[in-house]
Every structure is written in C-alpha cells, then in structure tokens.
TORBA-500364 format. One line per 3 residues: number of its first residue (from 1); for each residue x, y, z of C-alpha. Coordinates in steps of 0.25 Angstrom, whole numbers. Each point is the difference from the previous one (the first is absolute). Layout:
REM TORBA-500364
NUM) X/Y/Z | ...
END
This chain:
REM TORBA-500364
1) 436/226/560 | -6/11/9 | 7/-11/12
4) 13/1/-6 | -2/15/-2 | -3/3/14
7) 10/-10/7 | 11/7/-9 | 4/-12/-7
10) -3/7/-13 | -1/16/-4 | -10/7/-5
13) 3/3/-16 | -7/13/2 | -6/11/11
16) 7/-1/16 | -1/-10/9 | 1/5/12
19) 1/-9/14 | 4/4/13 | 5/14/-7
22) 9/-7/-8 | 0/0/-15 | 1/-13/-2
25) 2/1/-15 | 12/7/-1 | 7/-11/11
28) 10/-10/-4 | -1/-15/1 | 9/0/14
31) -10/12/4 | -12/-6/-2 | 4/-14/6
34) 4/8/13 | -13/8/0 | -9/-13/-3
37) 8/-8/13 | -3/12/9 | -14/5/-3
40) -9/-13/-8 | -3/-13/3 | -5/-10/-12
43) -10/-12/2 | 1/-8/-12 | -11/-10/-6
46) 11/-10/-1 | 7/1/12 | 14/4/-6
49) 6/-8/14 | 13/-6/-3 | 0/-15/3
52) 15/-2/4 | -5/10/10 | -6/-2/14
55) -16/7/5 | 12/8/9 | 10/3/-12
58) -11/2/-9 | -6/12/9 | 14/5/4
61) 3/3/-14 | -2/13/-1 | 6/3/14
64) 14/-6/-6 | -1/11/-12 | -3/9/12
67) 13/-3/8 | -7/-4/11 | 8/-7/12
70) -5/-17/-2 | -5/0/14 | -9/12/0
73) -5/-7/-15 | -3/-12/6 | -6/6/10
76) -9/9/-11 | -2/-14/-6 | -4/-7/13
79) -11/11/0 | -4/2/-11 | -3/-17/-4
82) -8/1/15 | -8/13/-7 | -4/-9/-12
85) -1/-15/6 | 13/-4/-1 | 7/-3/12
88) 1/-13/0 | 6/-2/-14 | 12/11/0
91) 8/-11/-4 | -7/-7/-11 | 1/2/-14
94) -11/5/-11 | 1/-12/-6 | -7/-5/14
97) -10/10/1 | -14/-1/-3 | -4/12/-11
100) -6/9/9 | 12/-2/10 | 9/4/-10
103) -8/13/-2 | -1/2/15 | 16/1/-2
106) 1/9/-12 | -9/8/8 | 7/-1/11
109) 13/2/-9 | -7/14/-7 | -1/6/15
112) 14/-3/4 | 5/13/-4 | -11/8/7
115) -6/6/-14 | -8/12/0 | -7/-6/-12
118) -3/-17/-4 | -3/-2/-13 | -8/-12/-2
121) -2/-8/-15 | -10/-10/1 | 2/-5/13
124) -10/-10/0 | 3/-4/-13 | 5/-12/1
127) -8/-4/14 | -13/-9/4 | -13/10/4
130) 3/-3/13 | 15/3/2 | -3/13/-9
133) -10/5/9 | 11/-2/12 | 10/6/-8
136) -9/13/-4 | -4/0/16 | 15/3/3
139) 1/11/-11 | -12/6/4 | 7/-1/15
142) 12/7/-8 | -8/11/-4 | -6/2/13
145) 11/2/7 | 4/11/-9 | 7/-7/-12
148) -2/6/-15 | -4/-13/-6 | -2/0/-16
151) -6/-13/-5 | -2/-5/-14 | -11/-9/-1
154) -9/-5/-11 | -10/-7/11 | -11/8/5
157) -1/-7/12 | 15/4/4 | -1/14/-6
160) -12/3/10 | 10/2/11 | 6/11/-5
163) -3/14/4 | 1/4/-13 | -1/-7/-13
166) 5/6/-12 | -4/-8/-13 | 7/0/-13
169) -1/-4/-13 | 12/0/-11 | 9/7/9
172) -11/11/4 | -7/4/13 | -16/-2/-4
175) -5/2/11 | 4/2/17 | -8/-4/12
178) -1/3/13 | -4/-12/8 | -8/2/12
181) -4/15/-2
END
C-alpha cells in the first residue's frame, strides 16, 4: 500500500501527497501516468518483464512511452544491460534468463528513464541469498550515486542496507532508524 501510494498508482483517501511539488491527489489518470514515467522507477519482486519481449525491448519500454528516437533507446538499453550484467543477452528473452538476470533487467528497465526516485518491493524476493546480496549491492550502488531509493523489505538482512529504515505495523510508522549514526 504505502508503494502504490508513493509510486502514484493509487491516491491517498485523505491528507496531501505531495511529490516533486505536485499534488499528486488532485492528478488525473493521464496525469499521473505522465508523472510516474518521467520522475519513478519501480523494481518489482516479480519481475513484471513482459516475455514476448526482448532484455532490450524490456528495458526500452518506458523510453517508447517517452517518445524517444529507437536508436538513442537502443543505445540507453545497450547501457544500461552492460550497467546491470547484461550485455551479452540483449536479445534473449525472460523466459531464458536465470531469476536473478531477469531482475538485473527490471532493474535495468526501472533506470531507463533516469528516475529521480526507484521504488523497490521486495526485490530480493523471489531470489537465492547469493543473487539477493548481488542484487542489494547494485541498489546500494544506486543509492550511492545519489538515487532516492525506497525498499520494502520484510528480511532484516536486506533492510540493513538501508540508510533509513522506517518500520510499520498495520499501516503505521512504529518506529524510524537512522543506520549508521
């Protein structure tokens, strides 16, 4: 819930939301699909790749909703798949992927766009210990090189990456921490 609240894909029932000076409560359904592609970038537990879809088409996605020119995409793509891994396997398919290289793409994929912020549910998920602390280095990476990065996670282990960790129970903050202070 508070994900879908912060990556604008549901509205708060009460109180303002606001999110990079935009009242994103008051947006319609077009506004706050334009403002999502442009500003956040999701990392799903499940991957969410389509599997008709190439690693490169996969990433490009949100570049094609952009209106970006196909070259300068693939190009993004080509980048982006050799920032997470991948460049060897821009022309496979999910379905030919390992679990973790399939998150390495919808990491690759929630970056495409440049987001100021990457919202992150469970992203270890559905991962072995080892591919998970591989993927938690590359969003600890993220965050270091000045991306808002904001994690739901239930395991302690992943949670101790954070910076901050806020912990809730029945939709509410019990308590925050600062790590490392």
């Amino acid at each position: 819930t508070m994900l879908n609240l912060l990556g604008c894909l549901d509205r708060p029932t009460t109180g303002t939301y606001l999110l990079e000076g935009q009242d994103v409560g008051v947006m319609d359904d077009d506004d706050l699909s334009t403002f999502r592609l442009q500003h956040l970038g999701f990392i799903f537990q499940s991957f969410n790749l389509i599997a008709q879809l190439t690693v490169r088409e996969n990433i490009e996605l949100p570049l094609y909703y952009l209106g970006w020119e196909a070259q300068k995409s693939a190009e993004r793509a080509a980048e982006l798949a050799a920032l997470v891994g991948l460049e060897g396997r821009l022309e496979h398919r999910p379905s030919e992927l390992s679990g973790g290289q399939q998150q390495r793409v919808a990491i690759a994929r929630a970056l495409a766009n440049d987001p100021a912020i990457v919202l992150a549910d469970e992203p270890t998920g559905n991962l072995d210990s080892a591919t998970g602390r591989q993927i938690m280095t590359m969003i600890s990476e993220l965050n270091a090189s000045g991306k808002t990065v904001l994690m739901v996670t239930h395991e302690p282990d992943i949670a101790a990456h954070a910076g901050y960790q806020l912990h809730m129970r029945d939709g509410r903050i019990e308590r925050i921490e600062e790590r490392g202070a």
